[in-house]
VOGU-3710 file (C-alpha; in Angstrom, 3 decimals, decimal comma):
1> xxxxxxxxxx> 45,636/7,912/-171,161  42,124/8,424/-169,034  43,751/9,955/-165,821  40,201/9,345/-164,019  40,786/5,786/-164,577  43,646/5,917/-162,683  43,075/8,041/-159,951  40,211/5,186/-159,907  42,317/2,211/-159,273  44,659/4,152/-157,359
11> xxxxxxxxxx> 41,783/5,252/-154,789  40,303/1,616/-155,143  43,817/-0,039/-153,651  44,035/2,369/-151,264  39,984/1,712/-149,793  40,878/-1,641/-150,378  44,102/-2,229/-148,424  43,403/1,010/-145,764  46,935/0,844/-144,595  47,174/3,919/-142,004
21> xxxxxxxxxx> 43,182/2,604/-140,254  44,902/-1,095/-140,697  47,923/0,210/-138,358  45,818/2,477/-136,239  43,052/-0,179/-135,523  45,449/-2,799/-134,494  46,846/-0,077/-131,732  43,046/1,586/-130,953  40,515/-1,265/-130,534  37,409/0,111/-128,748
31> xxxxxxxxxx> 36,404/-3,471/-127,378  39,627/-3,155/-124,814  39,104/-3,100/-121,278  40,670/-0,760/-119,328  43,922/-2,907/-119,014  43,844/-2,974/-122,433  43,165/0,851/-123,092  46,382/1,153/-120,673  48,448/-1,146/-123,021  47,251/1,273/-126,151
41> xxxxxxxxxx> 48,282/4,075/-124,442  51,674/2,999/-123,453  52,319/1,639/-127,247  51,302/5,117/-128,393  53,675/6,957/-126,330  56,110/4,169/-126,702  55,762/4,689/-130,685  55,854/8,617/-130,508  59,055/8,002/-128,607  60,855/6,347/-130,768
51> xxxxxxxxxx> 59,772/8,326/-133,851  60,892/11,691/-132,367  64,318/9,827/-130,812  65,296/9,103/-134,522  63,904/12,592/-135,892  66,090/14,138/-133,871  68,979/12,099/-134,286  68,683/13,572/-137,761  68,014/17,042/-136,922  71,026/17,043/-135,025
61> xxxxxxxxxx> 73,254/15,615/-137,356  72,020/17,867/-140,358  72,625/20,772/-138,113  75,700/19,964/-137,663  76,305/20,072/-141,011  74,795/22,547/-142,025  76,706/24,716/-139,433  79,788/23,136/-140,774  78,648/23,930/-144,778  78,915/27,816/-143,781
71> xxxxxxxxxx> 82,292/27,534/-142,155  84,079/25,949/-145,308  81,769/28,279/-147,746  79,324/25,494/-148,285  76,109/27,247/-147,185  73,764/24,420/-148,143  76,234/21,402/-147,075  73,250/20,410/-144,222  70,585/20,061/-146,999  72,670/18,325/-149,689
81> xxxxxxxxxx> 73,527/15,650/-146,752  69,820/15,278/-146,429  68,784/14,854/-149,993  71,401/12,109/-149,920  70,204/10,387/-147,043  67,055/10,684/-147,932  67,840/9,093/-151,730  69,766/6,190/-150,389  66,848/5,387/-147,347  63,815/5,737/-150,591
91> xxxxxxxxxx> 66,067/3,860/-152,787  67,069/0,582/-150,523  63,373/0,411/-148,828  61,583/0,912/-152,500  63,617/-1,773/-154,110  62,593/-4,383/-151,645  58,503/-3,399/-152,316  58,014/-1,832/-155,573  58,262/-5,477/-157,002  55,212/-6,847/-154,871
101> xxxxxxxxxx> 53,757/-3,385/-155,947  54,072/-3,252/-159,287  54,235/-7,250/-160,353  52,943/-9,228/-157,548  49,799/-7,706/-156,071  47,092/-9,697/-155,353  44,721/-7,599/-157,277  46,878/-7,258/-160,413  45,099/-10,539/-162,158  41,607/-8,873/-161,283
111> xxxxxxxxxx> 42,358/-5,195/-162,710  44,282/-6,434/-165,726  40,743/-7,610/-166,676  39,566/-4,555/-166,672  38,793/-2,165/-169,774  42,029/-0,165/-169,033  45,200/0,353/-170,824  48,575/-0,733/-169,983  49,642/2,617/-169,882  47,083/2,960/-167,342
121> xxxxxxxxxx> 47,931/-0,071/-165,282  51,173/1,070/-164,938  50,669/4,472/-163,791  47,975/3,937/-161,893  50,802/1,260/-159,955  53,515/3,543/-160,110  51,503/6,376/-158,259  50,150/3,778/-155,385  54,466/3,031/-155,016  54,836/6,526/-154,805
131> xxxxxxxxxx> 52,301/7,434/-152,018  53,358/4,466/-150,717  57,238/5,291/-149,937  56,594/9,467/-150,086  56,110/9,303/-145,758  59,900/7,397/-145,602  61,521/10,321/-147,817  59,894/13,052/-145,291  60,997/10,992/-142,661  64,577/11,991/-143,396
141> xxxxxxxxxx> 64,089/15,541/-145,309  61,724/17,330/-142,513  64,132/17,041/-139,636  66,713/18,872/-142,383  64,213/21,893/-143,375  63,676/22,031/-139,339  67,551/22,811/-138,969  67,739/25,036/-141,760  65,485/26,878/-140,829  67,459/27,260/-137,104
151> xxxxxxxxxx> 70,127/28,264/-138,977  68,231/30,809/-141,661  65,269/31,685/-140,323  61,953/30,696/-141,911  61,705/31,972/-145,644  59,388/31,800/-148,132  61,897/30,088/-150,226  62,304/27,491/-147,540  58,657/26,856/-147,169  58,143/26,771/-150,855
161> xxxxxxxxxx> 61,581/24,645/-151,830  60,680/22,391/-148,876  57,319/21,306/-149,952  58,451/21,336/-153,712  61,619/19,095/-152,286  59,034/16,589/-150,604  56,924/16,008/-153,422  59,495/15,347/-155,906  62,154/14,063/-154,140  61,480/10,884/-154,288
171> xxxxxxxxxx> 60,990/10,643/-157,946  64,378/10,218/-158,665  65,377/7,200/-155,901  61,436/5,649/-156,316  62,664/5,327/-160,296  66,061/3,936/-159,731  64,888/1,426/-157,358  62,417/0,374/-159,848  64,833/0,531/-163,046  66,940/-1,982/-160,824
181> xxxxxxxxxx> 63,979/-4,167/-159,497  62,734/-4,630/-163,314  66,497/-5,588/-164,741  66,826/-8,207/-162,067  63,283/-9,894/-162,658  63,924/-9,609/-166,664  67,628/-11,570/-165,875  66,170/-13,752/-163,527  62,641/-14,296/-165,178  61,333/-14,211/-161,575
191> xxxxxxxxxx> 63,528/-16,797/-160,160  64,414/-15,902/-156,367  64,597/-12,854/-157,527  62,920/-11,927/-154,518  65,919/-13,596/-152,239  67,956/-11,398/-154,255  66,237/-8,146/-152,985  65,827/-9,465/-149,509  70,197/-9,820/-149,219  70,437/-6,278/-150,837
201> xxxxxxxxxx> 68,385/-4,297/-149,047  69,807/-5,892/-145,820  72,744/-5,301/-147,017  72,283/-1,702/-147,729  69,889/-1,240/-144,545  72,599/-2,200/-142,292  75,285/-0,444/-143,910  73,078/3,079/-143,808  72,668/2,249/-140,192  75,844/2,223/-139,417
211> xxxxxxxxxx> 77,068/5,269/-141,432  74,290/7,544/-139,586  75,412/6,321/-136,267  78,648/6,764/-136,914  78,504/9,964/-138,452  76,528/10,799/-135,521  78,414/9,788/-132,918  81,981/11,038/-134,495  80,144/14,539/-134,465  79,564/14,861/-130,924
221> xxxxxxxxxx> 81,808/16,005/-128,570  83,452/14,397/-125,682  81,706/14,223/-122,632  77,556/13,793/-121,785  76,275/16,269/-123,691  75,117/16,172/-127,181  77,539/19,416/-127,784  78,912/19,445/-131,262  82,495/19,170/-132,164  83,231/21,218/-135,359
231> xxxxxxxxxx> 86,931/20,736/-134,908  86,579/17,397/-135,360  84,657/17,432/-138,033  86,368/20,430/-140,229  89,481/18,022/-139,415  88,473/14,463/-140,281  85,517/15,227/-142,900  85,857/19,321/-144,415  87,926/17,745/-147,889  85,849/14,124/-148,206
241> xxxxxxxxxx> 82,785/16,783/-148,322  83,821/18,803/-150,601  84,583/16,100/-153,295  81,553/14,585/-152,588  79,573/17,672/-152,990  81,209/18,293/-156,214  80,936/15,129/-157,521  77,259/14,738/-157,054  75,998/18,216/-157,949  72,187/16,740/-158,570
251> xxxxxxxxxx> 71,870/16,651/-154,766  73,537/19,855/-154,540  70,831/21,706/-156,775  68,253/19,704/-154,525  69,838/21,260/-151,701  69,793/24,952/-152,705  66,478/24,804/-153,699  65,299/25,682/-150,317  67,522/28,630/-150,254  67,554/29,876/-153,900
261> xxxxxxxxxx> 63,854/29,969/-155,843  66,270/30,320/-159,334  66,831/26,112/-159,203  62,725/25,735/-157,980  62,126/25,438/-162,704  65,187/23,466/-163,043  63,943/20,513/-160,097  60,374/20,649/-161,229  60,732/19,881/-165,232  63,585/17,595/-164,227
271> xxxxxxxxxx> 61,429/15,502/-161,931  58,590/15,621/-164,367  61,761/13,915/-167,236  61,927/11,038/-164,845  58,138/10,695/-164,210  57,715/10,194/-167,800  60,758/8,273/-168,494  59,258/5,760/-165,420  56,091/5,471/-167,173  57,693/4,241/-170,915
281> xxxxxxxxxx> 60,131/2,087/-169,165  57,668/0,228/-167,027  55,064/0,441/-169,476  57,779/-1,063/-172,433  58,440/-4,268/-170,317  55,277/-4,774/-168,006  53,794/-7,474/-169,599  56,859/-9,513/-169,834  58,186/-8,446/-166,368  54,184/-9,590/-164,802
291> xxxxxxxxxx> 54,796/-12,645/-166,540  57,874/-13,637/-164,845  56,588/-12,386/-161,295  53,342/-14,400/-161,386  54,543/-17,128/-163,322  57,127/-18,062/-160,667  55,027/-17,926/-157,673  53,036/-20,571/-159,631  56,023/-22,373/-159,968  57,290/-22,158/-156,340
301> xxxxxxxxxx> 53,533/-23,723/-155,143  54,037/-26,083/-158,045  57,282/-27,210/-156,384  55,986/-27,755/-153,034  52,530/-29,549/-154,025  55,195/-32,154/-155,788  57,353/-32,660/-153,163  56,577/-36,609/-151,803  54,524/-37,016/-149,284  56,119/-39,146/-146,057
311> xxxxxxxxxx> 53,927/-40,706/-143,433  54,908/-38,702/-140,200  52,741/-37,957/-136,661  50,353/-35,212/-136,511  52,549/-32,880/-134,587  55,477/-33,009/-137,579  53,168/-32,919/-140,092  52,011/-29,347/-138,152  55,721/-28,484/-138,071  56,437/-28,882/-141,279
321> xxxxxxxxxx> 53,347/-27,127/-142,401  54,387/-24,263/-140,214  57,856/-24,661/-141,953  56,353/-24,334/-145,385  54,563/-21,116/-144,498  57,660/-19,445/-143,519  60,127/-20,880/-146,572  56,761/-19,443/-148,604  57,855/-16,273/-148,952  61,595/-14,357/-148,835
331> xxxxxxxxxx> 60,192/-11,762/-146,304  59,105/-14,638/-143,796  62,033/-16,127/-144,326  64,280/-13,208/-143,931  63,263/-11,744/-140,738  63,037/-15,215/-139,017  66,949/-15,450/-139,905  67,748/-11,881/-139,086  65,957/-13,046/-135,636  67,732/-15,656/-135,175
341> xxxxxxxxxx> 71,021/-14,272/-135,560  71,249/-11,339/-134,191  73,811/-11,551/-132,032  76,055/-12,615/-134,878  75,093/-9,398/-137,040  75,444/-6,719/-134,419  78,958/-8,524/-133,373  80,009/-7,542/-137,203  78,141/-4,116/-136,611  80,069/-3,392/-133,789
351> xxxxxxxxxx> 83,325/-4,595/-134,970  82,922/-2,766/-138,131  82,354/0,301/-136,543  85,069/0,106/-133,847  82,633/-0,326/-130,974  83,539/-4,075/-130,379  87,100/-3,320/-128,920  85,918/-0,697/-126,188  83,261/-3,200/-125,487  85,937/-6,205/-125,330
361> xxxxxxxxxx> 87,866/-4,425/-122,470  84,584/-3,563/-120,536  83,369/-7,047/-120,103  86,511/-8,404/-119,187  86,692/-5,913/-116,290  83,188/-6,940/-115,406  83,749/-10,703/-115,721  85,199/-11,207/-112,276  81,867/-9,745/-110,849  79,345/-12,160/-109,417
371> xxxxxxxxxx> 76,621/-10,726/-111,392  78,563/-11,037/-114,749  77,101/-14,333/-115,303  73,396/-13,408/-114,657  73,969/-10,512/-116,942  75,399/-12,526/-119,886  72,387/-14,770/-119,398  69,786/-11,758/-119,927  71,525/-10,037/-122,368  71,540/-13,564/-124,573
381> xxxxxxxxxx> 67,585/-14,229/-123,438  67,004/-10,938/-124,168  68,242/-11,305/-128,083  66,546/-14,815/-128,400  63,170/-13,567/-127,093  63,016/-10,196/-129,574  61,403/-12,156/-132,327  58,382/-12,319/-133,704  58,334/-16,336/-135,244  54,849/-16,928/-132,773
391> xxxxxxxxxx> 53,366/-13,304/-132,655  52,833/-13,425/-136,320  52,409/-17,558/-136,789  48,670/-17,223/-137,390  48,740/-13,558/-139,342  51,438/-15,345/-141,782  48,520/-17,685/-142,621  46,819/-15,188/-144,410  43,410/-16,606/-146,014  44,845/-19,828/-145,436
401> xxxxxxxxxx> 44,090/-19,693/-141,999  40,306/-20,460/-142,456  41,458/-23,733/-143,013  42,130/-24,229/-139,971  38,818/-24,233/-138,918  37,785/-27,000/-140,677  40,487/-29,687/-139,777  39,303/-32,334/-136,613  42,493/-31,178/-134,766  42,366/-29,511/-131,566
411> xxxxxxxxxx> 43,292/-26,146/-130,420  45,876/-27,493/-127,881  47,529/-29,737/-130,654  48,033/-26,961/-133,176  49,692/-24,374/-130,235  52,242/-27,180/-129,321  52,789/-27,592/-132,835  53,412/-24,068/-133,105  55,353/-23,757/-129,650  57,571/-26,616/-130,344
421> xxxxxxxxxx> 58,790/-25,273/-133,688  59,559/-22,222/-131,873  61,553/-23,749/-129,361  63,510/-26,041/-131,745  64,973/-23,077/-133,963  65,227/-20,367/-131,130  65,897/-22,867/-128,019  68,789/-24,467/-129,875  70,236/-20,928/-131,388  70,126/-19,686/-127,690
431> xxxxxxxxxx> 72,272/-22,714/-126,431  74,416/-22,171/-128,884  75,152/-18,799/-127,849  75,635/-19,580/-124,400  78,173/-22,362/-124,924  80,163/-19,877/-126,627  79,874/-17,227/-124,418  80,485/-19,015/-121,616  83,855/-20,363/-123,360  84,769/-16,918/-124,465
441> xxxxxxxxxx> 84,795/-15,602/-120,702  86,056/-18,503/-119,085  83,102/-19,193/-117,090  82,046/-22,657/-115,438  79,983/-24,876/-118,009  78,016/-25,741/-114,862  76,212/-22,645/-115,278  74,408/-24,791/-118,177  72,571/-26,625/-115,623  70,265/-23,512/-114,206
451> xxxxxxxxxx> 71,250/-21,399/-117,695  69,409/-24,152/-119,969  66,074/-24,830/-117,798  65,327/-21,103/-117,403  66,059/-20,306/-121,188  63,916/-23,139/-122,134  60,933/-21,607/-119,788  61,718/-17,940/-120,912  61,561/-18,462/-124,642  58,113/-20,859/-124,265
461> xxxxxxxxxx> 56,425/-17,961/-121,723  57,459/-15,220/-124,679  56,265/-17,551/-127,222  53,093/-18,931/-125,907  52,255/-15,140/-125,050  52,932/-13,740/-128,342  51,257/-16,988/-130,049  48,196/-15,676/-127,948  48,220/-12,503/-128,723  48,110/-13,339/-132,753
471> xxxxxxxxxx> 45,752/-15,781/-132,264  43,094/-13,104/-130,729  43,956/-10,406/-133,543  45,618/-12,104/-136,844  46,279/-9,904/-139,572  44,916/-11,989/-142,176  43,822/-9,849/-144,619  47,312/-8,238/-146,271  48,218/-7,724/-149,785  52,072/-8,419/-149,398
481> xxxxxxxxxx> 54,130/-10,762/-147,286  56,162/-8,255/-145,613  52,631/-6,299/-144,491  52,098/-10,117/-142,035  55,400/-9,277/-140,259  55,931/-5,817/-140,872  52,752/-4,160/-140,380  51,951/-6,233/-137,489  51,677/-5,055/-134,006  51,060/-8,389/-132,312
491> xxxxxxxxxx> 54,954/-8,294/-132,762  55,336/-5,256/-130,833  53,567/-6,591/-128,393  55,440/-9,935/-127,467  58,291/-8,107/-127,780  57,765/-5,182/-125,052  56,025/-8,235/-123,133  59,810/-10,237/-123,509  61,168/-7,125/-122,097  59,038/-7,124/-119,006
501> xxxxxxxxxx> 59,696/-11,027/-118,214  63,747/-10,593/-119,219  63,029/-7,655/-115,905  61,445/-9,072/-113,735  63,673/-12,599/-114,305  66,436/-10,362/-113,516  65,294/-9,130/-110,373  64,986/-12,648/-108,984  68,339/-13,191/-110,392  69,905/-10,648/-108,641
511> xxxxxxxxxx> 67,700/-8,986/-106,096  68,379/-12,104/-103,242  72,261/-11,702/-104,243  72,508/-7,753/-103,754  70,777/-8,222/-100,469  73,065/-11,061/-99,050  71,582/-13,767/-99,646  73,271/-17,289/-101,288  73,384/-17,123/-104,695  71,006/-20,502/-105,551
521> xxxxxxxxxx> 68,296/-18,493/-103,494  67,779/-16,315/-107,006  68,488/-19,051/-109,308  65,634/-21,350/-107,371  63,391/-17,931/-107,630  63,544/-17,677/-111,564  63,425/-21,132/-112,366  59,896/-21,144/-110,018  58,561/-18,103/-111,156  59,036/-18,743/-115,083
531> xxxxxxxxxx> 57,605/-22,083/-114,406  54,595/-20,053/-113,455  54,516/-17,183/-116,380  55,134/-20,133/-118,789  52,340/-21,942/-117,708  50,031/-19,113/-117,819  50,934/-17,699/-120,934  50,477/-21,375/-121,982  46,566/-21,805/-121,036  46,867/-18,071/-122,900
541> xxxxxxxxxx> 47,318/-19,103/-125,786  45,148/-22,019/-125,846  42,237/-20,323/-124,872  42,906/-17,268/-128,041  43,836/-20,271/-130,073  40,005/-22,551/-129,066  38,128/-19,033/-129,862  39,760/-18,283/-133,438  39,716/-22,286/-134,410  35,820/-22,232/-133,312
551> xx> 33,791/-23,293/-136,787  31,907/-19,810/-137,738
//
């Protein structure tokens, strides 16, 4: 094996795709005014936010049990907690990628051209999947070393296990994911196998979700501060810890290694077993397993050039296209559902974890206020507007989008096209979930006649905006679906946008009412100033959408 060809293609992806100046340029853009400058700065502090709110979620929760470890003789308990965190978070967001990685890249037919070995193909894949997941398993293990090293002190053994932990680390859960991915598309032969990895990872996402929050909130004590309560925890968790810890002592070794340099030999030539294990495995089956990955994507556009052709009007035959694009891939079609019924998963969320019964009894005492009803309104406009089906419309597109430019269709007809779509599967959802709100609480139906008008406006202002906002910078040139959605901050963008209209609707909900006023006065308020920010963000989007349709 030539290890400078591979280093090669691995450098050539990476130049190719750019992924860290692909995020950073859609946050910096030097042609911003200074409105827009403001908006990048805001998103950067908004993003740096949220990063350190879930780093030290984890800190604090590895502390905790890492303080815990050394009161039931379990010195490393905080670290072995990590490792397995960290495993299981690698492991479930690998095995939804490594396939479009490995199998399905776009430049996979070009390279396998090439005068390279399969042994170097597949290594030369199997290291871009590693640097490619590496950032999501120090996501998890740095906020552990950081509390270690609170409780310890800073070694030498816990700078030199730490960086030895983050490099090979994710070996282990990067190969298992992989092992799986490859056994499902050899059963399969490619067919929705990509479906299948879409249900498990959701599966598995929410399910780690909801174990960290409710192993962080059950190790908190009462009251408002985040004060720990090791009582409760040496009570409800000291025994289910130590099975666990014996039973998985491969975490346990990954544990001590920042603490004891004797297991530093035993974690390097044991990640270096897997490495090369990965390779044959991969290497044994890639052929076959390419096969199967490309052959059915041929098959899938096969399918839908055959489907029969029915005379409909322009704007359907938009629709439909639109449709096509986001049944196209499992990632498109994935986070449009997960969109759309959000309200349904959190409700299992919250019942699973216990939180729906305390929140049960708190809305019915706050049903017989006269603000109950606006609030149910927002809360519901609020979950129907944090989606992303028009901010990524045109970056879903991909190449395809150029053709766009050549069809004798105008601007306007292609945004309604767009727009109505939107407001057929998110319009009707948010009804939905109104009616049955409104039943649940024993409210007036009524309230449907000002409720349904100023959803309708809402959701078109939010879409129209965020349909503008991908129109003037589509992400058009990505390597894997999930990049289109994922990877795209025209998302972020319509949705802190939704959040500013869901505010400022609910101060002309409620402001008139608090200050005496009849309660229509707010109602007449909203429904006139939507009308406004919907038509706005309409002529928005037409204009972004005339400029990126313009012949070039």
């Amino acid at each position: 094996m030539r290890w400078s060809i591979v280093w090669t293609l691995v450098q050539a992806f990476f130049q190719g795709t750019k992924p860290v100046a692909t995020y950073i340029s859609r946050i910096v853009n030097k042609r911003d005014n200074l409105g827009g400058k403001i908006l990048q700065i805001f998103l950067m502090l908004l993003l740096g936010f949220s990063f350190l709110v879930f780093e030290g979620m984890f800190a604090v929760n590895f502390y905790s049990y890492q303080v815990m470890g050394m009161m039931i003789d379990i010195p490393d308990l905080g670290m072995f907690v990590a490792c397995f965190t960290g495993f299981m978070f690698l492991m479930v967001f690998s095995f939804s990628s490594v396939t479009s990685i490995l199998y399905r890249g776009k430049d996979e037919p070009m390279v396998i051209s090439f005068p390279v070995t399969e042994k170097e193909m597949v290594a030369s894949r199997l290291a871009i999947a590693y640097l490619g997941n590496v950032a999501t398993y120090a996501f998890v293990i740095f906020p552990a070393l950081v509390a270690s090293s609170l409780v310890k002190g800073v070694t030498p053994a816990l700078v030199g296990g730490g960086i030895l932990l983050l490099i090979t680390g994710p070996l282990l859960p990067l190969s298992l994911g992989i092992f799986i991915s490859s056994i499902t598309l050899r059963i399969t032969r490619g067919k929705r196998h990509m479906l299948f990895e879409q249900i498990v990872s959701l599966t598995l996402v929410v399910a780690l979700m909801l174990a960290m929050t409710g192993s962080f909130s059950r190790n908190l004590s009462p009251g408002d501060t985040f004060a720990i309560d090791y009582q409760s925890m040496l009570a409800n968790s000291a025994e289910i810890l130590r099975r666990i810890y014996q039973a998985l002592p491969l975490f346990a070794w990954q544990g001590r290694v920042v603490f004891q340099p004797v297991y530093i030999a035993p974690i390097l030539l044991g990640s270096l077993a897997i490495g090369g294990l990965l390779v044959i495995f991969v290497a044994k089956g890639f052929n076959r397993c390419f096969s199967f990955a490309q052959g059915n994507q041929i098959r899938h556009r096969q399918r839908i050039s055959q489907k029969p052709v029915k005379s409909t009007g322009l704007t359907a035959s938009l629709m439909r296209r639109e449709l096509e694009c986001i049944f196209s891939s499992s990632a498109f079609t994935f986070e449009l559902a997960g969109e759309l019924f959000i309200p349904v998963i959190l409700l299992g969320v919250y019942a699973l974890s216990g939180v729906l019964s305390e929140m049960e009894s708190l809305s019915v005492q706050l049903s017989s206020s006269p603000y109950f009803r606006y609030i149910l309104f927002l809360i519901i406009s609020l979950f129907s507007n944090i989606s992303m089906l028009s901010s990524t419309s045109v970056s879903r597109q991909g190449a395809m989008f150029e053709m766009d430019r050549t069809y004798p269709i105008e601007a306007s007809q292609i945004v309604r096209s767009k727009l109505l779509l939107h407001l057929v599967l998110v319009f009707c959802t948010n009804i939905l979930y109104l009616i049955v709100s409104l039943a649940y609480f024993d409210l007036p139906m009524f309230n449907l006649l000002w409720m349904t008008p100023l959803s309708l406006g809402i959701i078109l202002c939010c879409a129209a905006f965020g349909l503008g906002l991908d129109y003037g910078h589509p992400l058009l040139d990505w390597t894997i679906a999930r990049q289109a959605v994922k990877s795209n901050l025209n998302g972020l963008f319509a949705m802190v946008f939704s959040l500013v209209v869901i505010v400022l609707e609910a101060l002309f909900l409620v402001a008139p009412l608090y200050l005496g006023f009849k309660e229509g006065l707010g109602i007449v308020l909203a429904l006139f100033a939507i009308g406004i920010f919907a038509s706005l963000s309409l002529k928005f989007s037409i204009k972004k959408a005339s400029e990126a349709l313009k012949p070039r």
